[in-house]
PDB file of N, H, CA, C and O in Angstrom:
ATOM      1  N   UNK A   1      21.481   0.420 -18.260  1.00  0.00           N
ATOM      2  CA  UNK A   1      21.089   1.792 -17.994  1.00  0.00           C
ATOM      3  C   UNK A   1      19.674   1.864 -17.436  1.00  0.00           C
ATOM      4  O   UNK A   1      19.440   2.742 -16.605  1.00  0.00           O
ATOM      5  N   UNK A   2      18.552   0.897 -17.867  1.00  0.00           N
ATOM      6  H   UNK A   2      18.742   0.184 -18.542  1.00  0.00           H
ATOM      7  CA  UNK A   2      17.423   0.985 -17.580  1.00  0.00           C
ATOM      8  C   UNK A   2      17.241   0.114 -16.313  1.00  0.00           C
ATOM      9  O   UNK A   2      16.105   0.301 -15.876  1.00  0.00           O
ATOM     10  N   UNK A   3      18.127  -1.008 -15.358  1.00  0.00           N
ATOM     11  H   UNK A   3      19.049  -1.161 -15.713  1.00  0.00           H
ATOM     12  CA  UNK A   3      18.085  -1.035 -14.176  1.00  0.00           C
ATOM     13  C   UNK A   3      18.996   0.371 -13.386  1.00  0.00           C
ATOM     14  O   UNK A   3      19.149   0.579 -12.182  1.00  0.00           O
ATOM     15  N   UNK A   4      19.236   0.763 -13.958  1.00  0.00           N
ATOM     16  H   UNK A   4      19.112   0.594 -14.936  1.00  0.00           H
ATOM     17  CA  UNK A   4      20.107   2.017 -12.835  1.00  0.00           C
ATOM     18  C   UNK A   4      18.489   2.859 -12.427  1.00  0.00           C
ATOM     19  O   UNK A   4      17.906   3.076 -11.365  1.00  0.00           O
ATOM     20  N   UNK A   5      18.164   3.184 -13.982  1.00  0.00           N
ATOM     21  H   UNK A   5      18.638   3.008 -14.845  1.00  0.00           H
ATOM     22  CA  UNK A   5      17.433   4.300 -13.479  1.00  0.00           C
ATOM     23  C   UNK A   5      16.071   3.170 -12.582  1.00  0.00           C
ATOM     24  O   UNK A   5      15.610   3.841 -11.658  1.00  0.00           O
ATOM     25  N   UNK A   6      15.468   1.911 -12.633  1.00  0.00           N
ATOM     26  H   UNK A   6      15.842   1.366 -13.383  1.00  0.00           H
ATOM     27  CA  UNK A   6      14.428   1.527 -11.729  1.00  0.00           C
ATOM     28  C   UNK A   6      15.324   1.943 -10.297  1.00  0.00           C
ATOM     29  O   UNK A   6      14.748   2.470  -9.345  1.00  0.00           O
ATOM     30  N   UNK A   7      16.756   1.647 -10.274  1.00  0.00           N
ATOM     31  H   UNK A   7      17.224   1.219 -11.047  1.00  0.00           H
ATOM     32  CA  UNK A   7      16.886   1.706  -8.807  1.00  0.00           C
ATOM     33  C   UNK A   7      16.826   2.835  -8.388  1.00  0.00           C
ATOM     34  O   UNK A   7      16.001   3.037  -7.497  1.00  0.00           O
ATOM     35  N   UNK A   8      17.548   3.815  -8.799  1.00  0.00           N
ATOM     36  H   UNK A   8      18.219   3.651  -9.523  1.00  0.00           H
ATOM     37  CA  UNK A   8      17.219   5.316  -8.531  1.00  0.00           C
ATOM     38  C   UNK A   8      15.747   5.542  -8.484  1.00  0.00           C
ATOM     39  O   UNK A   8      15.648   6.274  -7.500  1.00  0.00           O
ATOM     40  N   UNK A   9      14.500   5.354  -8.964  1.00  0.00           N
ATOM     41  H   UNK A   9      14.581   4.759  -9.764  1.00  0.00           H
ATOM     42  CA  UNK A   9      13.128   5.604  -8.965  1.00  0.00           C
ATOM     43  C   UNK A   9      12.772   4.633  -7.742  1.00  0.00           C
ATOM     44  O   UNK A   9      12.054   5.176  -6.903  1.00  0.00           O
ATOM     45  N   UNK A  10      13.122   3.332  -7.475  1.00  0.00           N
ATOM     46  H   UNK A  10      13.706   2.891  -8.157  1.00  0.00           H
ATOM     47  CA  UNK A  10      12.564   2.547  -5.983  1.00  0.00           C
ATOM     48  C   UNK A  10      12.967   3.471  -4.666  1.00  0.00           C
ATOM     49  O   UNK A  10      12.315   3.693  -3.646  1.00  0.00           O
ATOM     50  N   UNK A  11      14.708   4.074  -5.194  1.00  0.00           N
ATOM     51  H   UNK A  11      15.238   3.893  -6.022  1.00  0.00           H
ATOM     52  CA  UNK A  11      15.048   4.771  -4.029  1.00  0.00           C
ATOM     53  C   UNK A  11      14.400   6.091  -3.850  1.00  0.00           C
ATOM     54  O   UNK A  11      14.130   6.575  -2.751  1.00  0.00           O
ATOM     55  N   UNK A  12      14.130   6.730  -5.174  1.00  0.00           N
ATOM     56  H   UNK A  12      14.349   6.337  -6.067  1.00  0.00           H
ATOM     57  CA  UNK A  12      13.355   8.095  -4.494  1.00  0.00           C
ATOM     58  C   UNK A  12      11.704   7.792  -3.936  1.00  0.00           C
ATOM     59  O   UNK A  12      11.294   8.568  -3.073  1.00  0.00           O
ATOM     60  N   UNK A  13      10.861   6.804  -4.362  1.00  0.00           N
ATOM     61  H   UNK A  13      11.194   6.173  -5.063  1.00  0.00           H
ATOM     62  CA  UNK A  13       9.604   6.238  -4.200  1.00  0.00           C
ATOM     63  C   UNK A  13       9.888   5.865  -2.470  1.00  0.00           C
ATOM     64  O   UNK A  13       8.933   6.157  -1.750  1.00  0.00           O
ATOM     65  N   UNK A  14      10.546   5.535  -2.091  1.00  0.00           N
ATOM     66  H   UNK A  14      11.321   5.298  -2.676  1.00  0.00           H
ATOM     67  CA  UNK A  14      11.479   4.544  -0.920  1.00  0.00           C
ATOM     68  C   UNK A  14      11.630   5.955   0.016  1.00  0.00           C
ATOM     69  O   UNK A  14      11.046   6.193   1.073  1.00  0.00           O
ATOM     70  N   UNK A  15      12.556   6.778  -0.677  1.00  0.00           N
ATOM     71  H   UNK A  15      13.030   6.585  -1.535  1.00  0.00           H
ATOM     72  CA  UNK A  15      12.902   8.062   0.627  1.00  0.00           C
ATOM     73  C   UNK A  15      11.563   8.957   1.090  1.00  0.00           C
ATOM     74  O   UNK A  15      11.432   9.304   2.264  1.00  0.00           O
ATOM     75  N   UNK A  16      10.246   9.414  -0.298  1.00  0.00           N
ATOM     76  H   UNK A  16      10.353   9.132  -1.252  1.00  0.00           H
ATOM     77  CA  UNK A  16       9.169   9.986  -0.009  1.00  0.00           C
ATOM     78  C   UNK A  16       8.292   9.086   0.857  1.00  0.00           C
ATOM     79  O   UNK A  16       7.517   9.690   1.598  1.00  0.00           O
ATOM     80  N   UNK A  17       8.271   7.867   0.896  1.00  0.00           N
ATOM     81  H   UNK A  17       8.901   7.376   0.293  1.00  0.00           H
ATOM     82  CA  UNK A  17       7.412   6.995   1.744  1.00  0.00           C
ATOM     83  C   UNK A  17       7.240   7.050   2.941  1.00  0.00           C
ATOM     84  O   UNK A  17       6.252   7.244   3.649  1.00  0.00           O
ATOM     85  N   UNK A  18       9.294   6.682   3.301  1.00  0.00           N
ATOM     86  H   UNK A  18      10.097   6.525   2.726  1.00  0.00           H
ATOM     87  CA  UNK A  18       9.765   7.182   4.646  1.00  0.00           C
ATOM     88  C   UNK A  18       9.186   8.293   5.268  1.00  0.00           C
ATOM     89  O   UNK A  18       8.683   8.124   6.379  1.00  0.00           O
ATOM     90  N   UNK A  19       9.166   9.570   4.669  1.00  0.00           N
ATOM     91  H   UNK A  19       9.575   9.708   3.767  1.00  0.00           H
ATOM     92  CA  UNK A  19       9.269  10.579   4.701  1.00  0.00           C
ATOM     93  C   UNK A  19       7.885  11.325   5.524  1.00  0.00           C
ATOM     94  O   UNK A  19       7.911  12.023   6.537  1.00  0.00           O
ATOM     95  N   UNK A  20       6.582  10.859   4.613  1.00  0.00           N
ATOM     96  H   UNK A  20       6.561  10.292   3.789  1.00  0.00           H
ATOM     97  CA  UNK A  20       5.634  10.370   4.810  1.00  0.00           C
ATOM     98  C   UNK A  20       5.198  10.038   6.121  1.00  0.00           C
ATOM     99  O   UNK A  20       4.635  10.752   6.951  1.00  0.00           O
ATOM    100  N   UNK A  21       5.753   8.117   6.220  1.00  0.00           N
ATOM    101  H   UNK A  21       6.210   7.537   5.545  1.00  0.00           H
ATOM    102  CA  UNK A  21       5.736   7.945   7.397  1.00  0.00           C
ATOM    103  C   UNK A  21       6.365   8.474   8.545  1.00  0.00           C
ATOM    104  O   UNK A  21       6.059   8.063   9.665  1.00  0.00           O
ATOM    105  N   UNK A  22       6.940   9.066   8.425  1.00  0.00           N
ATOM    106  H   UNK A  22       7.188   9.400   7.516  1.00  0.00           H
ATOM    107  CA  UNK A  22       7.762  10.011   9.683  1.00  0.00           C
ATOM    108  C   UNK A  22       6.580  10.785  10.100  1.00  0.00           C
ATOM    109  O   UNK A  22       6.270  11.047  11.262  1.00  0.00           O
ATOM    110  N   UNK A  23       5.773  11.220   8.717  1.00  0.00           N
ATOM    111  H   UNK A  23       6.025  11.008   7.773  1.00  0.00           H
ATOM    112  CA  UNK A  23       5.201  12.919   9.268  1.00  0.00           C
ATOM    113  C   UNK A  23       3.918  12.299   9.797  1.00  0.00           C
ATOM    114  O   UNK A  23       3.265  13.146  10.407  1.00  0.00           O
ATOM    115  N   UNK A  24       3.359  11.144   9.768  1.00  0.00           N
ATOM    116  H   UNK A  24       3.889  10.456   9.272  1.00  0.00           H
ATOM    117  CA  UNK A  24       2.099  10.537   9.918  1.00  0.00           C
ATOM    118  C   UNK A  24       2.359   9.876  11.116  1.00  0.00           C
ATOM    119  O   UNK A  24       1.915   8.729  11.170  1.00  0.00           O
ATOM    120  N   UNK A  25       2.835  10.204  11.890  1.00  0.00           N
ATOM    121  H   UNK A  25       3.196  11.136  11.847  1.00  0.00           H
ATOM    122  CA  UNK A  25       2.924   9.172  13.245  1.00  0.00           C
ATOM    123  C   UNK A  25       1.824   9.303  14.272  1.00  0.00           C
ATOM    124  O   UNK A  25       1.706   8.565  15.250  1.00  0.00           O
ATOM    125  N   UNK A  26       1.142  10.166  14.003  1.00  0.00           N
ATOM    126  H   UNK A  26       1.238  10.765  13.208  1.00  0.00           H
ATOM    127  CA  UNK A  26      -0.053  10.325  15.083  1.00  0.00           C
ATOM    128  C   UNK A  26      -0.834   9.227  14.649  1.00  0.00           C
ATOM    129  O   UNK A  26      -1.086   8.643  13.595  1.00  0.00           O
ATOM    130  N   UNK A  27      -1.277   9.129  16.491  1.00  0.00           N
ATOM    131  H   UNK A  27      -1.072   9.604  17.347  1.00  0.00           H
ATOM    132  CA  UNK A  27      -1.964   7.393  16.490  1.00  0.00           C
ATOM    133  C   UNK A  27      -3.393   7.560  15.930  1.00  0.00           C
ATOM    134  O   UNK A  27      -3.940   8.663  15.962  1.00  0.00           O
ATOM    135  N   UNK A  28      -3.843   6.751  15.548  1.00  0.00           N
ATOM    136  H   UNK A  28      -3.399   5.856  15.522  1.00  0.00           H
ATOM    137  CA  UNK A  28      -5.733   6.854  14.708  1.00  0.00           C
ATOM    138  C   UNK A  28      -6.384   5.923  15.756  1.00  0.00           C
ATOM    139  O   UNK A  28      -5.620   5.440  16.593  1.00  0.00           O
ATOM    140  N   UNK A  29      -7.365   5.688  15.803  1.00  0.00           N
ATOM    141  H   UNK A  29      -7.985   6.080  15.123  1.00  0.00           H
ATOM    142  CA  UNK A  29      -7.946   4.956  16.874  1.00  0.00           C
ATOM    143  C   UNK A  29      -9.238   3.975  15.442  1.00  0.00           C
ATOM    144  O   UNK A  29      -9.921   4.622  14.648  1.00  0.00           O
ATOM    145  N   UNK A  30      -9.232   2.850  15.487  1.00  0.00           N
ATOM    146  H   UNK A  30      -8.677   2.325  16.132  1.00  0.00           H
ATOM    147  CA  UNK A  30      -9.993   2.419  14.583  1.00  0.00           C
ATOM    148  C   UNK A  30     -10.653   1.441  15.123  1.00  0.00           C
ATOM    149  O   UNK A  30     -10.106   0.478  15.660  1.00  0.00           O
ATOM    150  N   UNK A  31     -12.157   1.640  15.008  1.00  0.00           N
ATOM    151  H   UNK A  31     -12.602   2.423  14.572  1.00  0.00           H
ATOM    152  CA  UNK A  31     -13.216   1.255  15.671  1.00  0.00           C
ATOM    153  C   UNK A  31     -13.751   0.055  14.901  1.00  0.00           C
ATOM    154  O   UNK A  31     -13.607   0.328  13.709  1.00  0.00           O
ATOM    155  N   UNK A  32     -14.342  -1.238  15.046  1.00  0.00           N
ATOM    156  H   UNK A  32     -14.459  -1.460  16.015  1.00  0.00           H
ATOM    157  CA  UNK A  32     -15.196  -2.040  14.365  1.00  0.00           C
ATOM    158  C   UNK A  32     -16.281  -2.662  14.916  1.00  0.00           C
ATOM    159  O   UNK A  32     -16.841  -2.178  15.900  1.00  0.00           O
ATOM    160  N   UNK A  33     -16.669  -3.751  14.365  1.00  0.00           N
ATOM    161  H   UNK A  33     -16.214  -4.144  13.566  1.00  0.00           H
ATOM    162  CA  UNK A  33     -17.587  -4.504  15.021  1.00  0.00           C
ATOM    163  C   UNK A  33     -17.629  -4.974  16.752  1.00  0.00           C
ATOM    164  O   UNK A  33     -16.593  -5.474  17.192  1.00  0.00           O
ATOM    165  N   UNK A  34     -18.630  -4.833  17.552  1.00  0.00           N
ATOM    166  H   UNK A  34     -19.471  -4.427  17.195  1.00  0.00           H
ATOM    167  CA  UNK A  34     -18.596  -5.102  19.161  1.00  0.00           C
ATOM    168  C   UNK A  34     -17.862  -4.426  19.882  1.00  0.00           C
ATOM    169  O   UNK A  34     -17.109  -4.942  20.708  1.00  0.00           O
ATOM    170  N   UNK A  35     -17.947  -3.338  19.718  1.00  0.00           N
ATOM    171  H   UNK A  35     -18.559  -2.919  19.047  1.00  0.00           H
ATOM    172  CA  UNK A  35     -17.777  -1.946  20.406  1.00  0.00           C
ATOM    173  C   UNK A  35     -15.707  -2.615  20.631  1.00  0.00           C
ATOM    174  O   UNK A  35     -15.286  -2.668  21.787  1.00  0.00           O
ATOM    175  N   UNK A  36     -14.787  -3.004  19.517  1.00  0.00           N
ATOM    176  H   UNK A  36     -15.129  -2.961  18.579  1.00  0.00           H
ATOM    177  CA  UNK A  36     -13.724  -3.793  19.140  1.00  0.00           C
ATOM    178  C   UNK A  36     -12.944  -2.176  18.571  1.00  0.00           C
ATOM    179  O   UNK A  36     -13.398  -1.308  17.826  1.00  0.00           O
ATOM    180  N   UNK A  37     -11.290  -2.300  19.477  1.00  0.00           N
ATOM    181  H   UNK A  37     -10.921  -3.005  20.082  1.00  0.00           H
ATOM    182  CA  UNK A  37     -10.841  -0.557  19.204  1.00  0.00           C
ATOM    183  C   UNK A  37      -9.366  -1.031  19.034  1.00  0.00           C
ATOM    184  O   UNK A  37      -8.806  -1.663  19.930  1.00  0.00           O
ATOM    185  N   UNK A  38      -8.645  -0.656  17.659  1.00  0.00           N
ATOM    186  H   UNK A  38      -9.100  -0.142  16.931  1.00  0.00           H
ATOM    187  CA  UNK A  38      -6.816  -0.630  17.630  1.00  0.00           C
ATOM    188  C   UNK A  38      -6.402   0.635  16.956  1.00  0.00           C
ATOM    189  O   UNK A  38      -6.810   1.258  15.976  1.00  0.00           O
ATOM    190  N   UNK A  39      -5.266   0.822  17.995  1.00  0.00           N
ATOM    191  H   UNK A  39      -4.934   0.316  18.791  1.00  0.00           H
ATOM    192  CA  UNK A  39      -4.892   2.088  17.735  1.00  0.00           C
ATOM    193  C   UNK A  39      -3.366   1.940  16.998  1.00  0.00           C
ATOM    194  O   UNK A  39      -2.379   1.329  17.408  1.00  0.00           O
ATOM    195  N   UNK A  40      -3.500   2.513  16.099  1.00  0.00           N
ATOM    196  H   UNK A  40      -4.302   3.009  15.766  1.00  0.00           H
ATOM    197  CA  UNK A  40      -2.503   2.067  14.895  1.00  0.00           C
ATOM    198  C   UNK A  40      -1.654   3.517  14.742  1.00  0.00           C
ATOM    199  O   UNK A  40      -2.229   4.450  15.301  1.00  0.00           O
ATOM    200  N   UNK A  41      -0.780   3.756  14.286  1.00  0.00           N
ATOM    201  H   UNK A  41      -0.313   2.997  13.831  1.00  0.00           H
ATOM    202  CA  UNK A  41      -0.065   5.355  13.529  1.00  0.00           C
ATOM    203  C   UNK A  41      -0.792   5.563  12.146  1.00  0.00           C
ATOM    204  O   UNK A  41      -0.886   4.774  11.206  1.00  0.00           O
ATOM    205  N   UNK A  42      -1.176   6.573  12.252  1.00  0.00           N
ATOM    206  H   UNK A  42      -1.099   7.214  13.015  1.00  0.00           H
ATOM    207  CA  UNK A  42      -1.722   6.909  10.861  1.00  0.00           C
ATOM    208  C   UNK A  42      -1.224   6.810   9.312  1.00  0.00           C
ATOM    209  O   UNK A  42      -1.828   7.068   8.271  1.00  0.00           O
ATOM    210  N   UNK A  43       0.310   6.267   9.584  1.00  0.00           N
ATOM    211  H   UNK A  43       0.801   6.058  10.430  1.00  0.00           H
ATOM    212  CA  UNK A  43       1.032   5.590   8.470  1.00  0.00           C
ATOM    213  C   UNK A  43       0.898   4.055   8.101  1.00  0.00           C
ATOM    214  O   UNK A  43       1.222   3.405   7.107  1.00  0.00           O
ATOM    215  N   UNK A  44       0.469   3.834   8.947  1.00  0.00           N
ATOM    216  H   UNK A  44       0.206   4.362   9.754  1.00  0.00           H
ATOM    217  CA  UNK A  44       0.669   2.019   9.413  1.00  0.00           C
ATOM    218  C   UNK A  44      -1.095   1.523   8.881  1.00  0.00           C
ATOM    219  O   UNK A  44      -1.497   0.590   8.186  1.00  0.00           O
ATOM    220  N   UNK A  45      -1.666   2.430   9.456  1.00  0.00           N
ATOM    221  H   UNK A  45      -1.339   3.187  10.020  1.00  0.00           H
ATOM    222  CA  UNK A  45      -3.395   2.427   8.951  1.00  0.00           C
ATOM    223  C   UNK A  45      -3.292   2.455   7.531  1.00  0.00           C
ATOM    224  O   UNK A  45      -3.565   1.453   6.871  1.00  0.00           O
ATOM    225  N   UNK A  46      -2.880   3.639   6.950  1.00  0.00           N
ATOM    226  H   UNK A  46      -2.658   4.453   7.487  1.00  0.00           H
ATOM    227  CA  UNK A  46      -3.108   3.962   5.612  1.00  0.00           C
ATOM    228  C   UNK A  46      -2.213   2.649   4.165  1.00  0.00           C
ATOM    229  O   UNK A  46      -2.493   2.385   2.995  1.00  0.00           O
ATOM    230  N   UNK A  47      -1.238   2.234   5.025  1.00  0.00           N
ATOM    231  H   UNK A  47      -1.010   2.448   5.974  1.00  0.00           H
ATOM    232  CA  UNK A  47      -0.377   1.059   4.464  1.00  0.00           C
ATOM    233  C   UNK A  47      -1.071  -0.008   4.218  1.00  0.00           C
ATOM    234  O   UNK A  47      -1.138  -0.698   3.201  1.00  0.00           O
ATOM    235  N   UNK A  48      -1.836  -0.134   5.726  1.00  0.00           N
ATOM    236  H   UNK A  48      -1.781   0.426   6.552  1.00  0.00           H
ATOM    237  CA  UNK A  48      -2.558  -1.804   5.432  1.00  0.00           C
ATOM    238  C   UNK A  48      -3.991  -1.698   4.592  1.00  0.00           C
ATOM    239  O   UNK A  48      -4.519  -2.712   4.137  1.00  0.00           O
ATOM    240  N   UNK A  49      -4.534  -0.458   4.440  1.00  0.00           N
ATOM    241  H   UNK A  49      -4.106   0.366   4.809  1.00  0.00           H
ATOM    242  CA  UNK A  49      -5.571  -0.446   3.360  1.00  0.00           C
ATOM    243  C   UNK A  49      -5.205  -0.243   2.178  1.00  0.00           C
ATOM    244  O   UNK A  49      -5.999  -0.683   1.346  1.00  0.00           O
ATOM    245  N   UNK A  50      -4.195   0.318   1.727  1.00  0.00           N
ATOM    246  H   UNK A  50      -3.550   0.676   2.402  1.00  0.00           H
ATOM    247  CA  UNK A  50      -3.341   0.285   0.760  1.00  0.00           C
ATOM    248  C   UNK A  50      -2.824  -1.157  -0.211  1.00  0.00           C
ATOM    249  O   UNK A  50      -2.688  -1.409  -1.409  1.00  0.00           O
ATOM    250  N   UNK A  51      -2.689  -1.699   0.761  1.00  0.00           N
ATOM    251  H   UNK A  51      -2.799  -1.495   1.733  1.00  0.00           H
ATOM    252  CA  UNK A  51      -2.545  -2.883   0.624  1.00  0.00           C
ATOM    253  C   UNK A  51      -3.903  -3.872   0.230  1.00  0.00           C
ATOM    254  O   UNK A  51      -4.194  -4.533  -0.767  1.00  0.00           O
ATOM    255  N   UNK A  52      -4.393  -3.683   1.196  1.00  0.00           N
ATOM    256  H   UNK A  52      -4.156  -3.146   2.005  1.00  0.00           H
ATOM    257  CA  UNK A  52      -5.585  -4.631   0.920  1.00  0.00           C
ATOM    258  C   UNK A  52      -6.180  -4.084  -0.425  1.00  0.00           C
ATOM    259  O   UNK A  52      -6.633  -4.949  -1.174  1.00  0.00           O
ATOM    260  N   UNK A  53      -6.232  -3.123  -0.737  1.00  0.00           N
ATOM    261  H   UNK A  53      -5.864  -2.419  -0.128  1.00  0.00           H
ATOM    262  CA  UNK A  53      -6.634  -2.229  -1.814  1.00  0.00           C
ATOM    263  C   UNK A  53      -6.233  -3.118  -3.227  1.00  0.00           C
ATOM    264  O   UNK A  53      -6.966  -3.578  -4.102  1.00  0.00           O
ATOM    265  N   UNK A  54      -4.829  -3.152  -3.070  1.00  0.00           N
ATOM    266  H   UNK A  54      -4.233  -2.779  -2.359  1.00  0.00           H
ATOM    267  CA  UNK A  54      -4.344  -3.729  -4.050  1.00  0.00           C
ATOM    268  C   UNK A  54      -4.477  -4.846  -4.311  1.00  0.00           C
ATOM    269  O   UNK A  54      -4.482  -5.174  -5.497  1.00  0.00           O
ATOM    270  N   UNK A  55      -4.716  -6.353  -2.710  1.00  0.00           N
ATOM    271  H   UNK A  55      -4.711  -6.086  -1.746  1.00  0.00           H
ATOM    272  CA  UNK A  55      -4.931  -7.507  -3.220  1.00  0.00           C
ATOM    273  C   UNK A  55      -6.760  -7.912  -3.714  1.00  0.00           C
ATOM    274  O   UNK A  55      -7.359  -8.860  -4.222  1.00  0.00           O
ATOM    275  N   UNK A  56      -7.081  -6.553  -3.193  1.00  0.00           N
ATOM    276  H   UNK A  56      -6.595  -5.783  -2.780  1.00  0.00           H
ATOM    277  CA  UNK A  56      -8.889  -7.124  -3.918  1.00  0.00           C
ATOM    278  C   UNK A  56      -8.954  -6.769  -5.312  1.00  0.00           C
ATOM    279  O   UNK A  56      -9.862  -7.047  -6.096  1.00  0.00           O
ATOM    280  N   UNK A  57      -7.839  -6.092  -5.552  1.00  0.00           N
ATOM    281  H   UNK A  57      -7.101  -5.867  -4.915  1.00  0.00           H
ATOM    282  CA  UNK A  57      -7.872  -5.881  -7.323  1.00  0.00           C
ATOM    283  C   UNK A  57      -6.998  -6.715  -7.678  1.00  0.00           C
ATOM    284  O   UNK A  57      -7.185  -7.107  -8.830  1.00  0.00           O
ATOM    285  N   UNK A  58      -6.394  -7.015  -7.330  1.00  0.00           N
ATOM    286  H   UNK A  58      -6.242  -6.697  -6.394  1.00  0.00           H
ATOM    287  CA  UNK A  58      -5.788  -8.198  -7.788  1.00  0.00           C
ATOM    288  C   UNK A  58      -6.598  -9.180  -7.335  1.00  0.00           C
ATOM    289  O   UNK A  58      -6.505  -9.721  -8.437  1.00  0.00           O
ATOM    290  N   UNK A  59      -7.345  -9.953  -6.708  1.00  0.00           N
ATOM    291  H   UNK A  59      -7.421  -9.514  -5.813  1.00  0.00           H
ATOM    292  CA  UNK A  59      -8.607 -10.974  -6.737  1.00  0.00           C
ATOM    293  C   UNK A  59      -9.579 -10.922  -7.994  1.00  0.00           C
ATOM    294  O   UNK A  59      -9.835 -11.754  -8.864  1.00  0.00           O
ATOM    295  N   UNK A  60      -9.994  -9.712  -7.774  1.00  0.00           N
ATOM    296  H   UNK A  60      -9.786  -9.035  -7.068  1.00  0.00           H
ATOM    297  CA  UNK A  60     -10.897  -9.326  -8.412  1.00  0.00           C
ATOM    298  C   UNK A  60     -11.036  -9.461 -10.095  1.00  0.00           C
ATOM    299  O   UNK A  60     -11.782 -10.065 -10.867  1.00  0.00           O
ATOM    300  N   UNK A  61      -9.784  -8.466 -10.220  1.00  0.00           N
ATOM    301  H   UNK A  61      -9.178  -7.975  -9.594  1.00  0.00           H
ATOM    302  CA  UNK A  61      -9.975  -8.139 -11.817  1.00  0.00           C
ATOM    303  C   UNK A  61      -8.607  -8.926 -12.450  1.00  0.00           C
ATOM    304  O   UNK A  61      -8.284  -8.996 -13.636  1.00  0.00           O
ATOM    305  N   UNK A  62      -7.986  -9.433 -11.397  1.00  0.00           N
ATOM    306  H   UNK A  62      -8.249  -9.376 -10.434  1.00  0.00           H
ATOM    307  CA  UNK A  62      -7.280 -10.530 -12.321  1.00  0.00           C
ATOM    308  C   UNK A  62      -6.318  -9.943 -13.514  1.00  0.00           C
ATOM    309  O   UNK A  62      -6.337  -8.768 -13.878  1.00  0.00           O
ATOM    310  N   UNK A  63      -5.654 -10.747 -13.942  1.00  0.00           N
ATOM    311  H   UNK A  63      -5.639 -11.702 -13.646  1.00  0.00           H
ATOM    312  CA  UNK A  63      -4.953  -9.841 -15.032  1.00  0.00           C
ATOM    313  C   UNK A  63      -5.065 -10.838 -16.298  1.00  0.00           C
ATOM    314  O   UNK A  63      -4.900 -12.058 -16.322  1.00  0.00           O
ATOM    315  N   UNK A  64      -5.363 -10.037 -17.240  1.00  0.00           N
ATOM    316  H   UNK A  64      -5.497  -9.046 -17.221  1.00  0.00           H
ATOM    317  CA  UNK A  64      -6.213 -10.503 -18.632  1.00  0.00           C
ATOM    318  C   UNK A  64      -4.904 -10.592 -19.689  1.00  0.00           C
ATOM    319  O   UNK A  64      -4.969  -9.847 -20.667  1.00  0.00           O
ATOM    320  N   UNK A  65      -3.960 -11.280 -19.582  1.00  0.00           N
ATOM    321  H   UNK A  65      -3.907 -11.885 -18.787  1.00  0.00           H
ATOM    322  CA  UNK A  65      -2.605 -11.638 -20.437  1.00  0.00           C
ATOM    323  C   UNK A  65      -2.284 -12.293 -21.199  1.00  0.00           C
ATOM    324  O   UNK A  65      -1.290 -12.226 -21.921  1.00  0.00           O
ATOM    325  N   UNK A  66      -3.773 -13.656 -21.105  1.00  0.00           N
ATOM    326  H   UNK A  66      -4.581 -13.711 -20.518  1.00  0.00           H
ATOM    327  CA  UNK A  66      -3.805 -14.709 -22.069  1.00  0.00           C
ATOM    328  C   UNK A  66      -4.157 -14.405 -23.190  1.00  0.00           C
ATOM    329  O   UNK A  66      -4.717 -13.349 -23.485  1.00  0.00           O
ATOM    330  N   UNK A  67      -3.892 -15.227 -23.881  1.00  0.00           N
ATOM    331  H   UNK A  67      -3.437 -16.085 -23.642  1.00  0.00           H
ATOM    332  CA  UNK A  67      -4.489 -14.955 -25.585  1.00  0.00           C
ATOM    333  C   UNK A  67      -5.999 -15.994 -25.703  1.00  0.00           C
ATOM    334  O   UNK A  67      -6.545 -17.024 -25.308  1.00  0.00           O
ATOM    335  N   UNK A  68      -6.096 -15.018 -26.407  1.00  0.00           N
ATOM    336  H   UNK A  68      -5.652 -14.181 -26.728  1.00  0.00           H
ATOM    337  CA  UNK A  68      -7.683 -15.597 -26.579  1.00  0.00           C
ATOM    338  C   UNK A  68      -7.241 -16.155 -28.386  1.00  0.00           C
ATOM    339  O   UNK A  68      -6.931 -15.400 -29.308  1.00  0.00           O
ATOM    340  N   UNK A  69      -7.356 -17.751 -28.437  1.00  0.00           N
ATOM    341  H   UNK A  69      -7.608 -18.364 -27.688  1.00  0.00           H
ATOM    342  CA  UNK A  69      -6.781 -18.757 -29.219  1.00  0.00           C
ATOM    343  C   UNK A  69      -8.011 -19.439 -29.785  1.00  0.00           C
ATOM    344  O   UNK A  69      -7.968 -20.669 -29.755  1.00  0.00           O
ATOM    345  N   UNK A  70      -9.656 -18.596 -30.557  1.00  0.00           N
ATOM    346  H   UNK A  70      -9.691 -17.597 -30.582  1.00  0.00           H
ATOM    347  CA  UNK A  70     -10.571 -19.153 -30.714  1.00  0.00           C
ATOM    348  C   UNK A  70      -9.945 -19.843 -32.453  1.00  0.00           C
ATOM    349  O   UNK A  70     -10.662 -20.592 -33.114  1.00  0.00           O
TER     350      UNK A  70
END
């Protein structure tokens, strides 16, 4: 019963995403170092910082699961 309902919750998480990205398709223009320019959809931008978001916390703060066995 409790994989039914994760799949039902991936699929509604899954259809608002879509959904999302549909409405975000206007292109962003993103500027960096040496006058350096990519023009991305404003869904596609917000994904890959999203992302990165998540692997510097996951670098970062690591996950604290061990037992501390003094």
């Amino acid at each position: 019963m409790i994989n039914l309902f994760a799949w039902l919750l991936r699929i509604v998480v899954f259809v608002i995403l879509a959904v999302f990205a549909s409405k975000n398709s206007q292109p962003v223009m993103l500027q960096y170092y040496l006058d350096k320019t990519i023009e991305l959809p404003l869904s596609v931008a917000l994904l890959i910082f999203f992302a990165l978001g998540i692997l510097l916390t996951l670098l970062f703060v690591g996950r604290n699961t061990q037992d501390n066995d003094n």
